[in-house]
TIKE-781598 format. One line per 10 residues: number of its first residue (from 1); their letters; for each residue z, x, y of N, C-alpha, C. Coordinates in steps of 0.001 Angstrom, whole numbers, plus 500000, padded with zeros to 6 digits. Layout:
NUM> A> Z/X/Y/Z/X/Y/Z/X/Y; ... $
//
This chain:
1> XXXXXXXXXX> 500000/500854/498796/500000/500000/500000/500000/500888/501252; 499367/500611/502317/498394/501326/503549/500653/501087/504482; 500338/502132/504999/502066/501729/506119/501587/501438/507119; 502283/500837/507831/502804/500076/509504/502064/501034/510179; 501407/500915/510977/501314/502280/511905/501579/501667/513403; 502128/502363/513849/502779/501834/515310/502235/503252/516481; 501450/502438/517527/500626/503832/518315/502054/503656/519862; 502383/505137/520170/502981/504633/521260/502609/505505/522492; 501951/504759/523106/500835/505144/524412/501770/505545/525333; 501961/507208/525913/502589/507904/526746/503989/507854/526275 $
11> XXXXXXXXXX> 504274/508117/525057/505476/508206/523764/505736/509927/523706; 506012/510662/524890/506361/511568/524840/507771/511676/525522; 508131/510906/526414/509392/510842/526725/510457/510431/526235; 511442/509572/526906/512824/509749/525803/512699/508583/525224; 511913/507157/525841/512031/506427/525289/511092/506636/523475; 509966/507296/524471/509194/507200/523020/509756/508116/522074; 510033/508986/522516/510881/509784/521106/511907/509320/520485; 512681/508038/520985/513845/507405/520543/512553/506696/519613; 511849/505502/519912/511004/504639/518933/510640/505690/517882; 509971/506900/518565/508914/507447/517277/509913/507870/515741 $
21> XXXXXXXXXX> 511448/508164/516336/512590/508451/515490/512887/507367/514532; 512869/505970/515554/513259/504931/514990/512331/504678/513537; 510960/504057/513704/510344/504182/512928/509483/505105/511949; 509701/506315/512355/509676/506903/511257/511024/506484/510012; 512085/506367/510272/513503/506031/509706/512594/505070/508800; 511766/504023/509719/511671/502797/508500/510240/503419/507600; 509716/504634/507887/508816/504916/506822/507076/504506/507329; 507236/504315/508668/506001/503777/509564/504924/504947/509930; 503517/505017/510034/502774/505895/510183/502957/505695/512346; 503113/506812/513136/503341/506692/514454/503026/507775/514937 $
31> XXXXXXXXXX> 501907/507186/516169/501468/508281/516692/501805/507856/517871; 501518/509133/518175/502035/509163/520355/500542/509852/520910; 500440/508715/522002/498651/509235/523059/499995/510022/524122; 499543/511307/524348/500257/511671/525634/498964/512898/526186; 499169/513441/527137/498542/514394/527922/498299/515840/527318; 499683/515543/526871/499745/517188/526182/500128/517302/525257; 499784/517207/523461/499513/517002/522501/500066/518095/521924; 501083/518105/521079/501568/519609/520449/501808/519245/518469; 501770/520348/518022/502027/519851/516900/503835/519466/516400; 503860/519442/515449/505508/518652/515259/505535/518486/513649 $
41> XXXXXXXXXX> 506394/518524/513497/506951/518591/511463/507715/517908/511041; 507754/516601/512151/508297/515287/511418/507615/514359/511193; 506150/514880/510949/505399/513753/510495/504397/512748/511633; 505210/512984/512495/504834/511799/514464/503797/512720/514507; 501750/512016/514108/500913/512942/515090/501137/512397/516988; 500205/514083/517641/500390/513146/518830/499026/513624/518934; 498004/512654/519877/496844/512393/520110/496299/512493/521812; 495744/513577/522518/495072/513472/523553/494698/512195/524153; 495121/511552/525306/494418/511017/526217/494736/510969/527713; 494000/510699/528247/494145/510963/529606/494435/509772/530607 $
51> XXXXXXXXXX> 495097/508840/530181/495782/507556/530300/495412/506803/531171; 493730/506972/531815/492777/505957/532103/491643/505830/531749; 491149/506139/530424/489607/505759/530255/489793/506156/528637; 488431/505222/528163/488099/505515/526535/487912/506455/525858; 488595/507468/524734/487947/508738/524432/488201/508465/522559; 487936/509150/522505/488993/509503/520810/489928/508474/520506; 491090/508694/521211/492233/508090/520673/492076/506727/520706; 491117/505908/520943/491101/504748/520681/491089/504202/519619; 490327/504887/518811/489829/504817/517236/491754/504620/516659; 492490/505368/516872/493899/505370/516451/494282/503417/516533 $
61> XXXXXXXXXX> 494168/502985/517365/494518/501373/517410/493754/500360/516502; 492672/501167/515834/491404/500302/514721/493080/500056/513760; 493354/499025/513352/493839/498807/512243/495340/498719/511909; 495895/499421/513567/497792/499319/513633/498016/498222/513996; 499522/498109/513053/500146/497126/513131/500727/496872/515051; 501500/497887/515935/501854/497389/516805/501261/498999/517793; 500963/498374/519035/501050/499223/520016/501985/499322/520880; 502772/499841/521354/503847/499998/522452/503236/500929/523681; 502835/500291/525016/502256/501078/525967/503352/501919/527173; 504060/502532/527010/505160/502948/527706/505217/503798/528638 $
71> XXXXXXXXXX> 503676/504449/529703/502716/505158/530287/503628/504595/531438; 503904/505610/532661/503926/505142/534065/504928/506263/534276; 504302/506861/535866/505025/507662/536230/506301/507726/536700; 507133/508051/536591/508907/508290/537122/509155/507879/538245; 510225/506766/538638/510299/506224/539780/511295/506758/540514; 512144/507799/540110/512768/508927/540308/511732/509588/541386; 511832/509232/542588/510902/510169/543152/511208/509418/544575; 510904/510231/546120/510466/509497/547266/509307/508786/547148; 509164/507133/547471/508168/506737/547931/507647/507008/548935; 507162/508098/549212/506215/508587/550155/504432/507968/549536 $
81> XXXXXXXXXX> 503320/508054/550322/502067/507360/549637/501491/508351/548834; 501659/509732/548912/500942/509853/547084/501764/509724/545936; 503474/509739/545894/503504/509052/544963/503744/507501/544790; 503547/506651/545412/503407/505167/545685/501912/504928/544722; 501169/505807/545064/499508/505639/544362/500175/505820/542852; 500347/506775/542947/500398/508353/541821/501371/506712/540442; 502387/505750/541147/503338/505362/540375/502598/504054/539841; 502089/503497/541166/500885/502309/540867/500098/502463/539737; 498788/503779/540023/498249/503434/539155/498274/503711/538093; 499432/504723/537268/499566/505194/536230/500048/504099/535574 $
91> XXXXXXXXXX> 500800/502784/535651/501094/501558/535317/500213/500923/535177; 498810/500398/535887/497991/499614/535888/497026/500254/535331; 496446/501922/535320/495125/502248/534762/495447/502441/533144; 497001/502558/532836/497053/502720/531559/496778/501627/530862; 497379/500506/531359/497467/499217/531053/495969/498224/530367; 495544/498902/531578/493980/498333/531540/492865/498735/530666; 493232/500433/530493/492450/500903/529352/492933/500807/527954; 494282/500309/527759/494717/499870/526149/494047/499168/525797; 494099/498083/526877/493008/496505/526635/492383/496945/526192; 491251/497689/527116/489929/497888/526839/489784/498049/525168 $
101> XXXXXXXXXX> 490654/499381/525011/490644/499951/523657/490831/498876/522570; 492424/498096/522750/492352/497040/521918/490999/496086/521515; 490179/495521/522972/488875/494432/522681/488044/495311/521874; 487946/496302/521778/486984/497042/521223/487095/496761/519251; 488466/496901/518782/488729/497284/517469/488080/496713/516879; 487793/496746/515328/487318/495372/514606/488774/494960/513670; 489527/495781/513889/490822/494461/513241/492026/495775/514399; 492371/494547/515326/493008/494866/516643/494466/494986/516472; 495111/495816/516802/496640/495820/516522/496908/493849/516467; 497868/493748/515709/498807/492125/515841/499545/492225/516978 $
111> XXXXXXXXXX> 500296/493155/517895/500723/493061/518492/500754/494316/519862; 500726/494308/520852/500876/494566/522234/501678/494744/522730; 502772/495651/523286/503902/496037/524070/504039/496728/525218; 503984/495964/525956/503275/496917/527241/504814/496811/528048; 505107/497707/528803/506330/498139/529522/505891/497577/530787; 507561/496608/531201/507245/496392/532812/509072/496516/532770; 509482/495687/533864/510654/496058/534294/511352/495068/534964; 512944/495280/534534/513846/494095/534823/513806/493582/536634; 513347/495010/537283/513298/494922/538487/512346/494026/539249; 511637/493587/538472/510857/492418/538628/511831/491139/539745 $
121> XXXXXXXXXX> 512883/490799/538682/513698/489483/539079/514036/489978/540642; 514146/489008/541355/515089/489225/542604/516524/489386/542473; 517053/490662/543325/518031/490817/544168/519404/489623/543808; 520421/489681/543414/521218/488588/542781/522337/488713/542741; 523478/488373/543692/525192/488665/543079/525024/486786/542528; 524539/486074/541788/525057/484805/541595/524250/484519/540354; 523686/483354/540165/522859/483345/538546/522323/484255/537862; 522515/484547/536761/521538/485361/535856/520538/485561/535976; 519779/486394/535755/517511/485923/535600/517686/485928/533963; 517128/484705/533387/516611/484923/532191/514747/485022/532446 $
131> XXXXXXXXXX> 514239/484899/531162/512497/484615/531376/511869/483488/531863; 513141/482609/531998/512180/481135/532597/512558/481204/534237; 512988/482525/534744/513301/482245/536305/512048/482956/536995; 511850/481897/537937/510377/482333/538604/510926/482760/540487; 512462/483461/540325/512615/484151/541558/512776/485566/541417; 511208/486146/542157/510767/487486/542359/510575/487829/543327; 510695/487573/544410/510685/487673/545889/511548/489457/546192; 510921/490157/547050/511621/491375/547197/512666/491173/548173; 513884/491497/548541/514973/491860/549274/514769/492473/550107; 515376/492341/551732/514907/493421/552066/516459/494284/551896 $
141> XXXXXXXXXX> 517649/493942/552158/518647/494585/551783/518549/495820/550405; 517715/495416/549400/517581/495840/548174/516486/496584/548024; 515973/496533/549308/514968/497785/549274/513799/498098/548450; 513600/497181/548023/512654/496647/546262/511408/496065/546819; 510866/496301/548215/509385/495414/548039/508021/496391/546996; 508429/497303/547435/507129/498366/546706/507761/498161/545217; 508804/498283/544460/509244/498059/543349/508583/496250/542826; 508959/495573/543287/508234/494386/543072/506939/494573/543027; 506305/494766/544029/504773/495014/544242/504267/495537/542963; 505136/496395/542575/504354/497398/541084/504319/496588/539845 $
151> XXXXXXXXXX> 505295/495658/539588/505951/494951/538579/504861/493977/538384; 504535/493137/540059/503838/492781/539307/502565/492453/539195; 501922/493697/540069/500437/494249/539391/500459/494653/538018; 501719/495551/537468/501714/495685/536323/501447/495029/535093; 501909/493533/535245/502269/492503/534337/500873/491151/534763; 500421/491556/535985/499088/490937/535862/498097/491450/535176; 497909/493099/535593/496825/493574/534519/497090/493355/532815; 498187/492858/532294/498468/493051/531020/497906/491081/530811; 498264/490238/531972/497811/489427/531665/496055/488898/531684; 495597/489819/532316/494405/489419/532423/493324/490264/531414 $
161> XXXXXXXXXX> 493886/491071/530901/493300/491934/529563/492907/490730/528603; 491589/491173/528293/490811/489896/527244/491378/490371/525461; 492041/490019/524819/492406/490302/523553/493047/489334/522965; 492528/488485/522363/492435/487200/522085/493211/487224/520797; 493093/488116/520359/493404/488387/518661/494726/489266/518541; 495320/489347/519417/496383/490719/519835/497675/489564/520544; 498377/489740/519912/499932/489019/520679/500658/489886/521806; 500736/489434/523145/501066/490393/524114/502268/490291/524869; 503044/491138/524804/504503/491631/525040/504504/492199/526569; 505192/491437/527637/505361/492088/528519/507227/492627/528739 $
171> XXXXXXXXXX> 507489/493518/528323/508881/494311/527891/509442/494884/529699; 510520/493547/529854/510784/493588/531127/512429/494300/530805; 512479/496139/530897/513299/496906/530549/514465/497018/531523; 515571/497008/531259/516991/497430/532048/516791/498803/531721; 517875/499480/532609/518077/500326/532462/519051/501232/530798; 517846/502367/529951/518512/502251/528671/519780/503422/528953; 520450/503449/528375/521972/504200/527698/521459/504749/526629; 521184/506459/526528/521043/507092/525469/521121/508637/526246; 520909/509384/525112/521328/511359/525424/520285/511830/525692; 519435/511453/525972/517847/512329/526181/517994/512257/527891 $
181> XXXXXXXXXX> 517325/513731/527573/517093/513908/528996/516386/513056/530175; 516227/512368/530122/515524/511252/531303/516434/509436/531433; 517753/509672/530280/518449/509029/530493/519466/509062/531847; 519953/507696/531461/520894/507764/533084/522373/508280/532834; 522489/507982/531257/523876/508363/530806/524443/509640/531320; 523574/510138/530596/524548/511763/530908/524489/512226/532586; 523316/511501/533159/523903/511802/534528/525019/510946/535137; 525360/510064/534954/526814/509323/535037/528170/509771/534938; 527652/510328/533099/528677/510821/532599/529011/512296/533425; 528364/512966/533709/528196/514143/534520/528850/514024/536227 $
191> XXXXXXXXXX> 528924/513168/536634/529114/512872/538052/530818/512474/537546; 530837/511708/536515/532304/510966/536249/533143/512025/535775; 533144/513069/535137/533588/514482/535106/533685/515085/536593; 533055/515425/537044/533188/515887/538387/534242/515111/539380; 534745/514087/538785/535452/513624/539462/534681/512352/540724; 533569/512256/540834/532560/510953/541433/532453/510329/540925; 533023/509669/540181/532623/508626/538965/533344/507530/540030; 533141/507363/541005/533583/505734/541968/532634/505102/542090; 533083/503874/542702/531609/502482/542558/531153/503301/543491; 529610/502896/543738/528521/503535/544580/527995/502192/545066 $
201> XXXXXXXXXX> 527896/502796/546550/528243/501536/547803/528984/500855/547639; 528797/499264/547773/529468/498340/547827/530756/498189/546280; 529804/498469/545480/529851/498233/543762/530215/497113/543676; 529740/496293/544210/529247/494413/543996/527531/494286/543552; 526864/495267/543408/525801/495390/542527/525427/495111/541518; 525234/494074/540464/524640/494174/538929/523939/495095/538622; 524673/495629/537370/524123/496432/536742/523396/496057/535236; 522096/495832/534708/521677/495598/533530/521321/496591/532872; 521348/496829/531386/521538/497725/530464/521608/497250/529455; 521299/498237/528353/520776/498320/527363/521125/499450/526085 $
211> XXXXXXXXXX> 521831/499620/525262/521933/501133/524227/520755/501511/523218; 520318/502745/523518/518485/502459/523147/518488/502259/521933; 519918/502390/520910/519404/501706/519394/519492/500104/519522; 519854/499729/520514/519098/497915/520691/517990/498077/520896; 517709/498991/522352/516570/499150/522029/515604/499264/521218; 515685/499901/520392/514537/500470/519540/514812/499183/518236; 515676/498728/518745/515965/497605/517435/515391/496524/517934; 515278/495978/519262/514781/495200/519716/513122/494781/519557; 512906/496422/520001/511104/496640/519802/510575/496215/518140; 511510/496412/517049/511206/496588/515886/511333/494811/516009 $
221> XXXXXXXXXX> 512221/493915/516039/513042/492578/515961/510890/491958/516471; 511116/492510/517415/509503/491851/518666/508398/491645/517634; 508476/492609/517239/506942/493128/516312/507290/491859/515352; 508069/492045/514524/508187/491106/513183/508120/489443/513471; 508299/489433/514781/508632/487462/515224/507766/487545/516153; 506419/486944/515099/504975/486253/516040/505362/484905/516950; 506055/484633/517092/506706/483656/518002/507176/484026/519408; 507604/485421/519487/508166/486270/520818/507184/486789/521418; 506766/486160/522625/505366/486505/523262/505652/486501/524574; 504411/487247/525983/504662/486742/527041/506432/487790/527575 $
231> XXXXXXXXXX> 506495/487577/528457/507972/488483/528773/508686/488557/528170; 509710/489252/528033/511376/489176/527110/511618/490339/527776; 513188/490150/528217/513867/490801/529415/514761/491980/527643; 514567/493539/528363/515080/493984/527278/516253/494689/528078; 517254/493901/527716/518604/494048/528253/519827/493380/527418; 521164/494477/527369/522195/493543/527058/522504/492471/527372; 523573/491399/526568/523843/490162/527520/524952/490386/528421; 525220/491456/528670/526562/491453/529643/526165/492416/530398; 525547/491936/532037/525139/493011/532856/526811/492795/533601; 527082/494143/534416/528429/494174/534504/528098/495068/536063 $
241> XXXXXXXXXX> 529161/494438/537165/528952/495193/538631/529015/496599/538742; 528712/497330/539627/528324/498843/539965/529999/498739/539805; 530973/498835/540622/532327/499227/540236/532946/498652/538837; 533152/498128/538124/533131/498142/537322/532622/498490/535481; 531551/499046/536067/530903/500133/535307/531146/501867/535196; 531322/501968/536593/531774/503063/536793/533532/503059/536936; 534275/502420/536403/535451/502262/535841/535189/502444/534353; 534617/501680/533959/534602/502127/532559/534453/503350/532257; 533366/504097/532767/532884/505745/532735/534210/505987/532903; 535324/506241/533860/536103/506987/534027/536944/506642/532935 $
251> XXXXXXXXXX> 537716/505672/532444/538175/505343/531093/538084/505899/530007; 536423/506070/529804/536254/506359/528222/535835/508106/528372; 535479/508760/529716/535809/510092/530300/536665/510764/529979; 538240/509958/530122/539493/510591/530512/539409/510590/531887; 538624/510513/533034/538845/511110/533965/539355/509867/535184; 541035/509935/535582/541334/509381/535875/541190/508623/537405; 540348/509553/538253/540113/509010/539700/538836/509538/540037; 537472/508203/540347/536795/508730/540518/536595/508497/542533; 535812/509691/543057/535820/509220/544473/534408/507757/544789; 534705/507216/545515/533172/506310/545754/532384/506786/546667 $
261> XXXXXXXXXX> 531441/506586/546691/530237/507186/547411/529606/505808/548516; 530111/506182/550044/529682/505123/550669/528222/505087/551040; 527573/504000/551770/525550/503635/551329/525274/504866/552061; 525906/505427/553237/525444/506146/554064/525446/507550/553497; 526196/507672/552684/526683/508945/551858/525177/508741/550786; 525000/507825/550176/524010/507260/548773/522271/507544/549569; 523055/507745/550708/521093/507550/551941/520653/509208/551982; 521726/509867/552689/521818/511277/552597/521707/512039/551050; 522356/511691/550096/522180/512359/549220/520805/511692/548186; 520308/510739/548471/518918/510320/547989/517934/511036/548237 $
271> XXXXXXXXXX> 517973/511280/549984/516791/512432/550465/516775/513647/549345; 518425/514550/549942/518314/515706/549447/517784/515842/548129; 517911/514586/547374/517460/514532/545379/516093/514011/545465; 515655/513940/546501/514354/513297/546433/513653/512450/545754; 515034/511629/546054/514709/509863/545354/515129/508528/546650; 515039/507263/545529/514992/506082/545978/517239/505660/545724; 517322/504949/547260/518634/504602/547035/518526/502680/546329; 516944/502102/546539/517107/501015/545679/517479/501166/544241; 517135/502069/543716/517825/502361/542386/519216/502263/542261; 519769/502174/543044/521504/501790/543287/521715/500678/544054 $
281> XXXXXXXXXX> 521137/500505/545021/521690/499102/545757/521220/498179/545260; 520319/497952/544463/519459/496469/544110/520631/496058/543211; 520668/494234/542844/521466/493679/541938/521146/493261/540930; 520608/494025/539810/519450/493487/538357/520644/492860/538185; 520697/491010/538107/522092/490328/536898/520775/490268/536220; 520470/490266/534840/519435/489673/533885/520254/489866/532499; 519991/488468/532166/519774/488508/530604/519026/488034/529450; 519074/488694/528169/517862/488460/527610/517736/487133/526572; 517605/486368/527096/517423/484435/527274/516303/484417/525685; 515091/484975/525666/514474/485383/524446/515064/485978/523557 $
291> XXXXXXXXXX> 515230/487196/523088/515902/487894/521879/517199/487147/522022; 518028/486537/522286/519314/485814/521990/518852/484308/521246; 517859/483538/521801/517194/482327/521283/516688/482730/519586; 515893/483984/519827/515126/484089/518442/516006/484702/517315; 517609/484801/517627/518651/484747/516919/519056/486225/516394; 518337/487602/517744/518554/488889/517740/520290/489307/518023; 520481/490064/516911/522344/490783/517018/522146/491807/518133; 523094/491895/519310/523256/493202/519303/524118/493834/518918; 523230/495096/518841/524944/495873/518312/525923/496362/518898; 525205/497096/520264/526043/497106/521642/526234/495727/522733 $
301> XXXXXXXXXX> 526415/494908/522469/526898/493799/523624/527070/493959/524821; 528696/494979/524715/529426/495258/526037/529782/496533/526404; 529867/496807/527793/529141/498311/528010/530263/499238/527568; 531297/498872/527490/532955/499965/526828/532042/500420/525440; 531984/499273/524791/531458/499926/523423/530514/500858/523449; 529189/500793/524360/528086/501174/524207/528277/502886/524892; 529108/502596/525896/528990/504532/525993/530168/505067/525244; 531086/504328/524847/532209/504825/523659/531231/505456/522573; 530284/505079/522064/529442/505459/520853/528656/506278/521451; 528292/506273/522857/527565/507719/523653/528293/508755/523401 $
311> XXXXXXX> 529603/508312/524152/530250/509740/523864/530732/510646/522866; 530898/509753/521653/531273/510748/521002/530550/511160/519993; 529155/510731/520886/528130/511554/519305/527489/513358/520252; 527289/514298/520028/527356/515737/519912/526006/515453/521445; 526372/516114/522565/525376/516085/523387/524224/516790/523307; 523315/516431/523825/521871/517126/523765/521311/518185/524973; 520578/518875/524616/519993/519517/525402/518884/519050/526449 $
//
């Protein structure tokens, strides 16, 4: 019998190396399209492409079971306008050429996973966003219009891709909890040692999240239930406020006082890191209204547990 093969388009980072781990575990054939293609001896090929146009690696999607498109540049960065372009279109040209690739196959992946983001929902200290809330409006307090803007060009090009035969996943991601380097954990955990582990700004902020073995359990849960289509918010059910999160860090730390960091302090030290302070002030409440309906466990719920099991597994490089 022929295995699963699962392609994961720009599966060189942490998320994709968490999936490509995952399913190999279940015995799945998985390849990764990335830029820079190296060899590896766990079996994961990875495949050249240049994450806007048809080459080779298309032929890889003739016949897999799921694609996961997880391509887009780091929002870790100043929005200044080349990377505003640079973030745009690496979201939308990837997006657009999976399609392509997918209409092409003669037996087309069953399923489609294309990455968008919780940041979608509007700005929120009060109701939840599940998938049936249609408030996306940008903040201006929250600093999120170009963040919106991306979300949802993103999630239009995935809707307007012709693949008739292909079930399509728009994977609206919280922020994940795991040890790889492009996680948020260990920089948390890192600041909460230092003794900064205080709410940042207000810390009346929602925070949504995720522990990437939900993750990666989630993605696996998606694939198997042809019924889960269209968005699903991939997030715990307990998004929990900026101070109170960063209480927990100090808790399960040891580290008993952390200082807080006021907006004006969060403005100044954004420049110098040469990033965005909406990444902290916005209020993601979301929860995931789909995977709870289609009768998905998590295993991390609530966030004590979920970096309790961070911490005490052996840190990474």
């Amino acid at each position: 019998m022929n295995k699963q093969k699962i392609i994961l388009a720009g599966g060189s980072g942490f998320l994709g190396g968490e999936l490509a781990k995952h399913f190999k575990t279940l015995d799945w054939d998985v390849v990764i399209l990335t830029r820079s293609p190296k060899s590896r001896t766990d079996g994961v090929r990875e495949i050249a492409w240049d994450t806007k146009s048809l080459g080779d690696w298309a032929r890889e999607l003739d016949g897999a079971t799921a694609v996961v498109n997880l391509t887009g540049r780091s929002v870790d960065c100043r929005y200044n306008a080349k990377n505003r372009r640079e973030i745009m279109e690496s979201r939308v040209n990837s997006t657009r050429v999976v399609g392509e690739a997918i209409a092409q196959c003669k037996m087309p992946p069953r399923v489609w996973l294309n990455s968008s983001t919780a940041t979608l929902y509007q700005h929120t200290f009060g109701k939840p966003h599940d998938e049936s809330s249609r408030e996306m409006d940008s903040v201006t307090d929250a600093k999120d219009a170009f963040s919106v803007e991306v979300a949802q060009a993103w999630e239009r090009t995935l809707d307007e891709t012709n693949t008739p035969n292909t079930r399509k996943v728009a994977l609206r991601t919280s922020m994940v909890l795991g040890l790889g380097r492009n996680s948020v954990f260990p920089v948390l955990r890192r600041l909460t040692k230092f003794g900064l582990g205080g709410r940042q700004g207000s810390g009346k902020q929602f925070v949504s999240w995720i522990h990437v073995e939900d993750f990666c359990r989630a993605i696996e849960w998606i694939i198997a239930h042809d019924d889960l289509v269209g968005p699903i918010n991939q997030c715990a059910p307990n998004p929990l406020p900026n101070a109170e999160m960063m209480k927990l860090f100090r808790e399960v730390c040891g580290v008993p006082i952390g200082l807080p960091a006021a907006e004006w302090m969060l403005e100044i030290g954004a420049f110098f890191l040469r990033t965005e302070t909406e990444l902290i002030f916005k209020s993601r409440r979301v929860v995931p209204g789909k995977l709870l309906q289609s009768g998905f466990a998590f295993c991390f719920p609530a966030f004590r547990e979920a970096i309790k099991n961070l911490e005490s597994k052996p840190a990474r490089d």
